[in-house]
N, C-alpha and C positions, 0 to 999 in steps of 0.2 A: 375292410373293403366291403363297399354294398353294392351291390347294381340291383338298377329296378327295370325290371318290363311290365306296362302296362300293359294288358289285355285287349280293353278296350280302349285306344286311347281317346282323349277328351271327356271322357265319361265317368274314369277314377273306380270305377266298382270294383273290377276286380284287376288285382296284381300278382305278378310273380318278384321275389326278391333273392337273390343268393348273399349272405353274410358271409365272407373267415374271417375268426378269431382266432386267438390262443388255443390252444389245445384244453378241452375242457373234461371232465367226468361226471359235470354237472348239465346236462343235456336239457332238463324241464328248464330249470334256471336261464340257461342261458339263451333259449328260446323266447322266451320272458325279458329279459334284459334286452335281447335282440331284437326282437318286436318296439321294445320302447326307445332305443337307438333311432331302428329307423322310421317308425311310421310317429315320433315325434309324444312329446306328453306333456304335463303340464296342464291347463287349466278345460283343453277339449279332451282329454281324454282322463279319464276316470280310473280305476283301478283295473290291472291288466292281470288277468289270469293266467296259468298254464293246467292242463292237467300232467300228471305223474307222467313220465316218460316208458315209452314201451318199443322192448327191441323188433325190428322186423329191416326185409332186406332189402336195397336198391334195384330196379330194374334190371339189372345183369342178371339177376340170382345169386349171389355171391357175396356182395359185398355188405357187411354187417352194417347196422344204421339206425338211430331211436327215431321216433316219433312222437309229437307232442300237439295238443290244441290248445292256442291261445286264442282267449276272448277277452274282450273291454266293451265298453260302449264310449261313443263322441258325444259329449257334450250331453249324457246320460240320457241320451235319444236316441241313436242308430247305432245299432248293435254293428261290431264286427266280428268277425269270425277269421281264424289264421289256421291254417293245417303246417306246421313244421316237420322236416326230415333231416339227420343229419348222420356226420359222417364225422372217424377221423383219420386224417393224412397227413405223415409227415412232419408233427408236430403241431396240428391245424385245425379247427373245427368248423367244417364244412355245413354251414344250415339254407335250404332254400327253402321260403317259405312262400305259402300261396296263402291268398289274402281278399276276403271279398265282403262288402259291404251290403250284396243281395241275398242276403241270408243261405236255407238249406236249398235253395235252385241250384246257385253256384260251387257250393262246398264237395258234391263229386269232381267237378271242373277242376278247381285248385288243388285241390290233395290230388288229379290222375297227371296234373303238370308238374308236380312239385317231386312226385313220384317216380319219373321218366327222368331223375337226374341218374347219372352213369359216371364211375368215377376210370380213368386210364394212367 
């Protein structure tokens, strides 16, 4: 399942997206994978990075969660930038990623929304 909220909409810059998957223990990966799911690949987009994943906690304070930066470039012109956080529940892995095409302006913006996820 994905769902996408554009930010600004008409404009495409920046996005917030939520993935579940399967239940994973591969977090960078499948952030990686996820990214190329939804924001599409093939001939505009280029090879998709992650870096290594790092533990840190959900907006509650409590709830454990990795973290991961995925970058590519479109069409080896416009760089993107993706901040991922995830979670798991349930059997489930919970990723929302923030996503922005205006380079380091935006990239506090996405990771402080992407951030504000809360699990009940």
């Amino acid at each position: 399942m994905v769902i996408k909220v554009q930010i600004r909409p008409g404009q495409g810059s920046d996005t917030v997206l939520v993935m579940i998957i399967p239940e994973t223990a591969d977090f960078s990966s499948a952030a990686r994978d996820g990214f190329k799911t939804a924001f599409g690949s093939g001939a505009m987009i280029t090879k998709v990075d992650a870096t290594p994943a790092k533990a840190t906690t959900l907006a509650d304070g409590k709830t454990p969660a990795m973290e991961s930066i995925v970058s590519t470039k479109i069409r080896d012109i416009v760089d993107v930038y993706c901040y991922a956080i995830g979670f798991n529940k349930g059997g489930k892995t919970i990723i929302a990623f923030g996503a922005t095409l205006l380079g380091d302006t935006s990239k506090a913006l996405v990771k402080e929304i992407a951030q504000t996820l809360a699990v009940k």
